[in-house]
RODOTOR-181909 format. One record per residue (C-alpha): chain; x, y, z. Coordinates in steps of 0.5 Angstrom, whole numbers, always signed. Layout:
! residues N
SITE  cadena      u      v      w
SITE       A      X      Y      Z
...
! end
This chain:
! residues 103
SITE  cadena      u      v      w
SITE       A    -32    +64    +30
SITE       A    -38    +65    +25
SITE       A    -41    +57    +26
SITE       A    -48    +57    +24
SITE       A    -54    +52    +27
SITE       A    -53    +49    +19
SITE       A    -46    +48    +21
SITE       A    -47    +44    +27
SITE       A    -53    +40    +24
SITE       A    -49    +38    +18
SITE       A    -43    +37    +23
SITE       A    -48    +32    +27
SITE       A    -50    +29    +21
SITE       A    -44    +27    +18
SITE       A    -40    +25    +26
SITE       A    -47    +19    +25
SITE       A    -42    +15    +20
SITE       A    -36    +14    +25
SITE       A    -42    +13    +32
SITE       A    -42     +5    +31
SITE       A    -36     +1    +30
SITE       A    -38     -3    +24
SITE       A    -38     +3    +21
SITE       A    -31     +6    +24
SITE       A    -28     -1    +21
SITE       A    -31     +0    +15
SITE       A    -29     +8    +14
SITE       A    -21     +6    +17
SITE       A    -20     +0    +12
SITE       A    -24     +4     +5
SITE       A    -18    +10     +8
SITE       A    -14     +4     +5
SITE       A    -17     +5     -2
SITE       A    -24     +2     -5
SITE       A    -26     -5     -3
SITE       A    -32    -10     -5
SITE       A    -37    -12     +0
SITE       A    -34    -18     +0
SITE       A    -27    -16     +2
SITE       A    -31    -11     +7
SITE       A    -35    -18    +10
SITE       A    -29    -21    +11
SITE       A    -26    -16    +15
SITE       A    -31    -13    +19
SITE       A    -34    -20    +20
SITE       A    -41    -18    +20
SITE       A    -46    -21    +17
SITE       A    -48    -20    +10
SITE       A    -55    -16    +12
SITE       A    -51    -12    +18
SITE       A    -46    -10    +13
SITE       A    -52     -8     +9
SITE       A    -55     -4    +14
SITE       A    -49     +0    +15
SITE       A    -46     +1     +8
SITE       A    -53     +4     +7
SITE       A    -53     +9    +12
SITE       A    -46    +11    +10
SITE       A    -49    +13     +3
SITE       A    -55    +16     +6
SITE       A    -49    +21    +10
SITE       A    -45    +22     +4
SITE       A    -39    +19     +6
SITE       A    -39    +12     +1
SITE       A    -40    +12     -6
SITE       A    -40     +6    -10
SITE       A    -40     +2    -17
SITE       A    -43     -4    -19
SITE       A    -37     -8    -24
SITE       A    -40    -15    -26
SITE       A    -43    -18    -20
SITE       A    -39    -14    -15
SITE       A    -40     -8    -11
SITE       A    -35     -3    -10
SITE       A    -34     +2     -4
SITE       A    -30     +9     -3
SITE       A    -29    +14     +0
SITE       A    -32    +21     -2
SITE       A    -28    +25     +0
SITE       A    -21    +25     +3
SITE       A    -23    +30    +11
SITE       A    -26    +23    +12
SITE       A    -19    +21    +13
SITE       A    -16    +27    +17
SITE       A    -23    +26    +22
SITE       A    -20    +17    +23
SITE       A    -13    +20    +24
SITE       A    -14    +25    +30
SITE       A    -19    +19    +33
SITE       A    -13    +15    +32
SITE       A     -9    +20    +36
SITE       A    -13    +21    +41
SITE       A    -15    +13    +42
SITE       A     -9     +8    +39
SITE       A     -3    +13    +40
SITE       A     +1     +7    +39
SITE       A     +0     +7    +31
SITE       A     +4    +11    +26
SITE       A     +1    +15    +22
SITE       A     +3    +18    +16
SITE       A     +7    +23    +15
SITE       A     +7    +29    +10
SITE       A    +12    +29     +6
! end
């Protein structure tokens, strides 16, 4: 195996966005698809300035991107791996939920 300290470190940095459970909810419900901030208020139950935090550190890490439309704010998901990394905690943490399968 050819893993560079570059790797690791890249690695570390990137496991940072799932290391709190505010951003975990938030990174399993963008799986879904782009939410608003008030759509990920609602669901992660935190609070306006919490949620802010977090959103931001995400960026920060590369793992959200957002768009202002209007008055809102919408998040996604950079990039897809993100889901594979949620599914194998998923299947190690919550073995009772189905995960999708390849068609």
């Amino acid at each position: 195996m050819d893993i560079t300290d570059e790797h690791i470190k890249h690695a570390s940095e990137g496991l940072k966005a799932l290391a709190h459970a505010t951003r975990l909810t938030i990174i399993c419900h963008l799986m879904d698809g782009e939410l608003c901030v008030g759509e990920l208020k609602e669901l992660t139950g935190s609070s306006q300035s919490n949620l802010s935090q977090h959103l931001s550190k995400m960026k920060g890490l590369g793992v959200i991107a957002s768009d202002k439309r209007g008055q809102h704010v919408y998040y996604r998901l950079i990039d897809s791996k993100w889901s594979n990394v949620v599914y194998a905690l998923q299947t190690m943490y919550c073995p009772k939920i189905s995960l999708p399968t390849e068609d």
